[in-house]
C-alpha positions in Angstrom: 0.0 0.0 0.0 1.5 3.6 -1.1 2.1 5.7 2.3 0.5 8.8 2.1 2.4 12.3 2.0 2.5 14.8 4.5 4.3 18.4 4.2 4.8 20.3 6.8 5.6 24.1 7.3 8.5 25.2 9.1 8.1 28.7 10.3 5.5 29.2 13.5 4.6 25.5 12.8 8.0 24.0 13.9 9.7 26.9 15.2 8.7 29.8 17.3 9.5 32.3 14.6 7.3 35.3 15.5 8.7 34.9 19.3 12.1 36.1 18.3 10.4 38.4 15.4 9.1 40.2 17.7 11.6 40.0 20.3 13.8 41.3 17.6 11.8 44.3 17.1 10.7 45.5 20.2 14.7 46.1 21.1 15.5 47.3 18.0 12.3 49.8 18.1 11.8 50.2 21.7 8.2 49.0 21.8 6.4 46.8 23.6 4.1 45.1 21.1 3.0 41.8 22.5 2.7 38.5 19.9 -0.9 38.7 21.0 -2.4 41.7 19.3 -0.8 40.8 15.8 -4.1 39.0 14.5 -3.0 38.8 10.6 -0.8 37.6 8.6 0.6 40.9 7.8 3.1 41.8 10.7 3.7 45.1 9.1 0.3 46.4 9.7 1.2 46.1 13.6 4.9 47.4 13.7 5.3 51.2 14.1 4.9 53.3 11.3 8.8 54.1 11.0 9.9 50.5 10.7 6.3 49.3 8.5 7.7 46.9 6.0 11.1 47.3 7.6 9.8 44.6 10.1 11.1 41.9 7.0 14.8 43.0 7.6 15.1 41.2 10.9 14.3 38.0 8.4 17.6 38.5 6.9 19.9 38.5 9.7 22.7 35.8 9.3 22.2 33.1 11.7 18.8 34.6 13.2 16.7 31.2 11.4 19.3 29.4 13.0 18.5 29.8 16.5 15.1 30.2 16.9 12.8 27.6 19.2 10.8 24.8 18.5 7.3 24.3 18.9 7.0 21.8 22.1 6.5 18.0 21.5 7.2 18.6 17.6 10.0 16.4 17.6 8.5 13.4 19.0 5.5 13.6 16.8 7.3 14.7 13.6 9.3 11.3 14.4 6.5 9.0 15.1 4.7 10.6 11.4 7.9 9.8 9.7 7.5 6.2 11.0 3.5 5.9 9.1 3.9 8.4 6.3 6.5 10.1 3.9 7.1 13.6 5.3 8.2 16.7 3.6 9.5 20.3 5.2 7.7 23.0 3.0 8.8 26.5 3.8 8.6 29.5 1.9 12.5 30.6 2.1 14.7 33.3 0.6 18.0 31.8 -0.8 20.0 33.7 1.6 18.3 32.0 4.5 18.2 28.3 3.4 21.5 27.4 5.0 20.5 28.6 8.5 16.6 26.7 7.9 18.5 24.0 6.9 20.7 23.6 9.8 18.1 24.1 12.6 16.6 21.6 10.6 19.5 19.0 11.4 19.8 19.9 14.4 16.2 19.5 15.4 15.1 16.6 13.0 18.1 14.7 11.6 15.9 12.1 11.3 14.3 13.8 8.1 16.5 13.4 5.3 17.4 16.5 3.4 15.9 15.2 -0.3 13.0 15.8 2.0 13.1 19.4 3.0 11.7 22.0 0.0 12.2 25.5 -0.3 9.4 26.8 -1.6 7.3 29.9 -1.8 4.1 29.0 -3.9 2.7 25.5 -1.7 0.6 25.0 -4.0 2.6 23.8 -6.7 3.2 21.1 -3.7 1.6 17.4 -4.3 0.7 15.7 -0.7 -1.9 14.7 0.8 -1.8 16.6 3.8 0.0 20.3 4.6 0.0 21.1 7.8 0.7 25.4 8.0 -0.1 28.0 10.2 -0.5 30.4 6.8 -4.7 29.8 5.7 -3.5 31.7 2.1 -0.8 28.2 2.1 -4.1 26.1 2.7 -6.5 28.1 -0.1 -4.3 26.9 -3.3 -3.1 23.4 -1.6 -5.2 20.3 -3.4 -4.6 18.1 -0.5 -6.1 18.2 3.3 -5.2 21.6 4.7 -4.6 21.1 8.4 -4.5 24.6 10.1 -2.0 24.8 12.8 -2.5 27.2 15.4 -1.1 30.8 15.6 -1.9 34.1 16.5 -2.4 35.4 13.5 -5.0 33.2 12.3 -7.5 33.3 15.2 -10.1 34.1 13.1 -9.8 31.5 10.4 -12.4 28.7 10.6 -12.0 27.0 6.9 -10.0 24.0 7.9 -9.4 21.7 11.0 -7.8 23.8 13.6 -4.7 22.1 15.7 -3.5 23.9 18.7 -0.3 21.7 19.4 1.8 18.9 18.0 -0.2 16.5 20.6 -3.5 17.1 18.7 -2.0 16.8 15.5 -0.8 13.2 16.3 -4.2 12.3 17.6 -5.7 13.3 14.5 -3.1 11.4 12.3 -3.9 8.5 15.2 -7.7 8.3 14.3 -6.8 8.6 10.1 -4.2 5.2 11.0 -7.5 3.5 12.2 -9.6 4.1 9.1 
């Protein structure tokens, strides 16, 4: 029998991106802007006015990929998926930050090869079965099952199954095992 696919996003999904983000930030721009009141996608639209689209700088600072946290209990379930299905990495990357994704990557999960990790901006274009993302536009395109994971920014997005932590999301993957 063919194993199903399953991508999954790295950023916010894997990794506590926006916690350093917006670490980053409020040092840099002496604010105080909690990760709570950022409720879209767009960051910028939360930032003060003199850094706006400035916020997307801090994305480019060497090494600043490479030492962000992970999500808890994503290793152990990213593991035990890898055991029932083929698992792919899908994040949207600039070149110049694919060597630090890649190596928290390593670190984190050597247990995924790296044919298996894919750089990619348009998910779409991504044949799976399953995509697990906290970015609903990366679940509007996908063909598969979009599986919404959890984030502040999507609070108010109710178009696909909604997973809070890496312990629902094996559950759910538990239940599809028994069908």
């Amino acid at each position: 029998m063919k194993r199903l696919t399953i991508g999954i996003d790295l950023d916010d999904t894997l990794n506590c991106l926006s916690n350093r983000w917006i670490d980053v930030y409020n040092k840099e721009y002496s604010d105080n802007l909690p990760l709570t009141d950022i409720k879209s996608w767009d960051i910028a639209n939360y930032v003060k006015p003199e850094c706006g689209k400035d916020i997307f700088k801090f994305l480019h600072i060497p090494g600043f990929f490479r030492n962000l946290d992970i999500k808890p209990h994503a290793i152990e379930v990213v593991r035990w998926l890898c055991e029932h299905y083929d698992v792919y990495i899908v994040s949207a990357a600039h070149y110049a930050v694919t060597g630090d994704k890649g190596a928290w990557l390593e670190e984190f999960f050597p247990f995924i090869n790296y044919q298996n990790v894919i750089f990619c901006t348009n998910k779409s274009l991504m044949k799976l079965d399953y995509l697990i993302d906290d970015g609903s536009h990366n679940l509007e395109t996908f063909t598969g099952q979009g599986l919404l994971f959890d984030s502040h920014h999507n609070q108010t997005e109710d178009r696909f199954p909604r997973f809070k932590n890496w312990l629902e999301i094996k559950e759910y993957f538990e239940e599809e095992l028994r069908w």
